[in-house]
N, C-alpha and C positions, 0 to 999 in steps of 0.2 A: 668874476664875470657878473654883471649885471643882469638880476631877471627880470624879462619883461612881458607882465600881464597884461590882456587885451581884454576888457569889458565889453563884451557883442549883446549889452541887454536892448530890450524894449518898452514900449509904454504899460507894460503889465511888470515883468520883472527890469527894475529900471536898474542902470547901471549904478547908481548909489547905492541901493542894496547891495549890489555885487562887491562894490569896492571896501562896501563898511564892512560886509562880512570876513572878507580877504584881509582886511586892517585886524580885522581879533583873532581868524584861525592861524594865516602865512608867517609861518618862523622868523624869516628873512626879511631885510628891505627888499623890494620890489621897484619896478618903473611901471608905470599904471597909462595905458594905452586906453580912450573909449572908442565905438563905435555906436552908436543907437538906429538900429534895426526898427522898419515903419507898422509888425506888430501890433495891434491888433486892426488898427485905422486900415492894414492894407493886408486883405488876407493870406494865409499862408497857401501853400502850390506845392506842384512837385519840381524842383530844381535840378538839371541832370539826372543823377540815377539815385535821387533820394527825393522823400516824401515830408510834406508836412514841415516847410524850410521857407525863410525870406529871401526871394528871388536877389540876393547881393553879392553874388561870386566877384564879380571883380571887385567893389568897392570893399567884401573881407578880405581880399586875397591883399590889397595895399595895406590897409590897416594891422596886416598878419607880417608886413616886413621885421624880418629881424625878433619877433614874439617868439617865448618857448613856451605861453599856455596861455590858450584863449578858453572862455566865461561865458556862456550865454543860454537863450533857450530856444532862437531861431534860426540861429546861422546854418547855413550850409556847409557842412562838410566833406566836401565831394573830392574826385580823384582828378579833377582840377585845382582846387584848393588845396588841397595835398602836394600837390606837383608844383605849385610856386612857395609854398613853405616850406623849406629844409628846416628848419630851425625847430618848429612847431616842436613839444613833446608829451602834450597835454591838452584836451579837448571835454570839456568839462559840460552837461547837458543840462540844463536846470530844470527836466521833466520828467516823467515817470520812465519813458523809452527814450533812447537817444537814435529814433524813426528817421531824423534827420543828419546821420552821420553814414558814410559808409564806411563797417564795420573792416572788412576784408580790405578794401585801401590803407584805410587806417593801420592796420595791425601792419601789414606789407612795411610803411612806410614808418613805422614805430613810435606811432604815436598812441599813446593810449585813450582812450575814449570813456568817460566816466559819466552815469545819469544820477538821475536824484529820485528814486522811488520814497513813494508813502507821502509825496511833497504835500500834495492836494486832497489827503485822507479824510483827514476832516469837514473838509468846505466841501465836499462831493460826498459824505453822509449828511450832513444838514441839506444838501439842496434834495436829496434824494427824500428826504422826510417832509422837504415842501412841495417837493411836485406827487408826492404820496395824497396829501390833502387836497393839494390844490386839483386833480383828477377826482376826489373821490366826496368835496364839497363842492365842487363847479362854482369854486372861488376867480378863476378867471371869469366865466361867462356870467355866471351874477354881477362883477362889475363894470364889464361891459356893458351890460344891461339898465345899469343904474348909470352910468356914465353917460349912458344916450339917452337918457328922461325917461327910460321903463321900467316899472315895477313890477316883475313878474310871479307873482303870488304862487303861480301853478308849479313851482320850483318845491313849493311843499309837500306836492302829492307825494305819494304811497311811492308811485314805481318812478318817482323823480328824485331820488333821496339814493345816497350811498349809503353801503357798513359805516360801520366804527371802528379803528382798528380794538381796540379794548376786546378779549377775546376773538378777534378774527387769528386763521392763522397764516402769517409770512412765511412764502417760500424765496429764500437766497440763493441766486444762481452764480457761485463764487463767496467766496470766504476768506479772504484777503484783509489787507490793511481796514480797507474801505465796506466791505461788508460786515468785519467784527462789528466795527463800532456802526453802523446801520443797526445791526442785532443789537445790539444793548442798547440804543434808541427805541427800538420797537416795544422791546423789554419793559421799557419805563412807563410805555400807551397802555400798556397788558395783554399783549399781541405774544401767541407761540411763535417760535421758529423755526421754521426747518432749512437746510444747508442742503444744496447739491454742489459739490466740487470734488473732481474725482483724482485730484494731485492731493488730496487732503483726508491723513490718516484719525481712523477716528478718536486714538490717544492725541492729536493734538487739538483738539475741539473739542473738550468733557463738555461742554456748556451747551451746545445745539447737539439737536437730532439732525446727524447725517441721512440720505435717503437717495435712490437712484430717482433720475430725472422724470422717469412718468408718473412715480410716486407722489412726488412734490408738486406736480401742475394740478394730479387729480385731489391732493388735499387743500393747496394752497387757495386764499382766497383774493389776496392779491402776490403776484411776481414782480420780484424787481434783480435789474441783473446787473453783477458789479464781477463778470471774469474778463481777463485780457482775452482779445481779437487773439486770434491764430488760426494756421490754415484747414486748422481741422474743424473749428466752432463756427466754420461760418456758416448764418444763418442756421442758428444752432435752434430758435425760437422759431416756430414757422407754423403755417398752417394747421398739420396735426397736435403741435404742444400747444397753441392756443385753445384749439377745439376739446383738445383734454380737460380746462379747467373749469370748473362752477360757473352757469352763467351768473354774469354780475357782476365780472372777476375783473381786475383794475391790472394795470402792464405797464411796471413803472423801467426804462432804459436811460440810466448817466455814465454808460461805460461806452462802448462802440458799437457807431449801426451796423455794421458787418454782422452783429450776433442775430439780430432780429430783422425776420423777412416784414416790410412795411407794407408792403402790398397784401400778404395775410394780416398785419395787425387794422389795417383799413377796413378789409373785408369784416374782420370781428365787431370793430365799431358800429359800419353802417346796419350790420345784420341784427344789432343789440347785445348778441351774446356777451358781450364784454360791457361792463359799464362804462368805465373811462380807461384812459392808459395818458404818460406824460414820455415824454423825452427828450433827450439834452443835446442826442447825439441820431444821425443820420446818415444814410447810405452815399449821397452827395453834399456836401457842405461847399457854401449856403447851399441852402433847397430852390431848384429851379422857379423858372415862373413856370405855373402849369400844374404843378405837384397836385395830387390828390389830397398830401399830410396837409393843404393849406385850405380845403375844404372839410374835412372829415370831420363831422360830430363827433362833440366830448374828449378829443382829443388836444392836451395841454403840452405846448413846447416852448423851449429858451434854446439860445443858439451858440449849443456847446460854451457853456461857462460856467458848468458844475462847480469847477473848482476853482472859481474865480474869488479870493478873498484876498487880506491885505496880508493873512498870515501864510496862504500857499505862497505867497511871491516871495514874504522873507523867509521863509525855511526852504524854498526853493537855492537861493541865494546862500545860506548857509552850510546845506549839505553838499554843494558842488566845492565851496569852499574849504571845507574840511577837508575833502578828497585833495586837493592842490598842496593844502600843509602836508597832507601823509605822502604825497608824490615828491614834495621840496623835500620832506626831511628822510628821501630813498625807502618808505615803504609803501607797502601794497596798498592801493587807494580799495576803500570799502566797498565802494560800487561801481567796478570794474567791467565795463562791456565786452571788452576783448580780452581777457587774460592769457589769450595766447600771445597778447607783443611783448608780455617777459621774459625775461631771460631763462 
């Protein structure tokens, strides 16, 4: 029997990526199906009873005839899309969560559901180390400034002037793929570290000082936070952990606005307490007209594309693929969402 893969990429992980990577890991010949999902030109929504998906249910649900594994990082995987694919038996996520699958459909109907953690590790600690600066030398609003014909000298005073990271010290909220290598960035500035993550034993982090959370705000002198969203962190950063830290103290966010209350990190802005803060990521995506984040002093943001580089798309691509050769050649895919749809 013929297998036949369905490519669902986008204009960020493009279906060549998918197919090239599937051409060097997949055992077998294949039949090679595309779809191209309208990503990132058309933002992502919630789709039926899943999140963070390109509104294309029927148009995957055609392109899914007769497929036993589809490829992608925005499709919908819903218990619509489920129900017109018998066939399906493999759903491949080319993102850190597969947010946009349902989990519980999925397994019911035996399909297995595989993500790609660590994809965007990299390119989400570098941007993290430039919206660090770019908060902390008002590298946006000086070029602003010089962009419109103004040369603002007074940018040199005493209490207009950020730290250094060089001896200041970093607190990490998470300690993951993406916060190691933050720490060993920081490392190379001359910046301490210190870790709060409390899934993380302190034999496996010899290298940072672990510390409970109020510990870390009241030593650290800038925060940056790299833990997954979950229903217990939310708005884990708020009011009183801001008010904890050294005035002066910078709030850098590339992980999820769900962690950090914005309305308090606004409040720190306008009142000084805080020097600057950056982040990637917010409570509503995009941000409203009207938002206060679109007023607030000293405050630097990009919209959500931490991990947007040329190498998260092909190791995106890669690692989904690997998992489809371990599923073709009957074993257990590495990064397995459901491992209950095995036998």
């Amino acid at each position: 029997m013929t297998i036949r893969i369905l490519a669902a990429g986008d204009h960020f992980v493009l279906n060549s990526l998918f197919l090239d990577a599937l051409r060097r890991e997949v055992p077998v010949d294949f039949e090679a199906r595309e779809l191209t999902l309208p990503w990132p030109v058309t933002p992502f929504s919630r789709v039926g009873e899943v999140d963070e998906a390109s509104d294309v249910e029927d148009e995957l649900i055609e392109a899914l005839d007769g497929v036993d594994v589809c490829v992608t990082q925005m499709a919908p995987l819903t218990k619509k899309v489920l129900a017109a694919s018998p066939r399906l038996r493999l759903f491949g996520v080319s993102r850190g969560g597969p947010v946009n699958a349902n989990l519980e459909a999925a397994t019911e109907a035996g399909v297995a559901v595989t993500f790609a953690p660590g994809r965007n590790a990299v390119a989400t600690a570098e941007h993290t180390l430039a919206m660090i600066l770019a908060a902390t030398r008002r590298i946006p609003q000086t070029h602003g400034d010089l962009a419109g014909g103004v040369w603002r000298g007074d940018y040199y005073k005493y209490d207009n002037v950020g730290p250094e990271l060089a001896g200041s010290t970093v607190g990490l909220v998470g300690y993951g793929a993406i916060g190691r290598r933050v720490a060993a960035m920081l490392r190379g500035f001359g910046a301490a570290v210190l870790v709060h993550d409390p899934y993380l034993d302190a034999s496996a982090a010899p290298d940072v000082e672990l510390v409970a959370l109020p510990e870390l705000l009241e030593r650290s002198r800038f925060l940056t936070v790299h833990a997954r969203a979950t229903a217990d962190n939310r708005g884990m950063i708020g009011r009183a952990e801001l008010a904890a830290m050294p005035p002066g103290s910078v709030v850098v966010n590339c992980a999820r606005g769900s962690l950090l209350d914005y309305d308090a990190l606004c409040d720190a802005l306008d009142s000084g307490h805080l020097f600057g803060a950056a982040t990637d990521v917010f409570p509503e995506e995009p941000i409203p007209a009207g938002s206060r984040l679109l007023t607030t002093p000293n405050l630097v943001m990009t919209p959500h594309l931490a991990g947007a580089s040329k190498e998260t798309a092909a190791n995106a691509a890669t690692i989904v693929a690997a998992d489809v050769a371990r599923h073709l050649r009957g074993e257990k895919p590495l990064h397995l969402a459901n491992p209950a749809v095995l036998p």
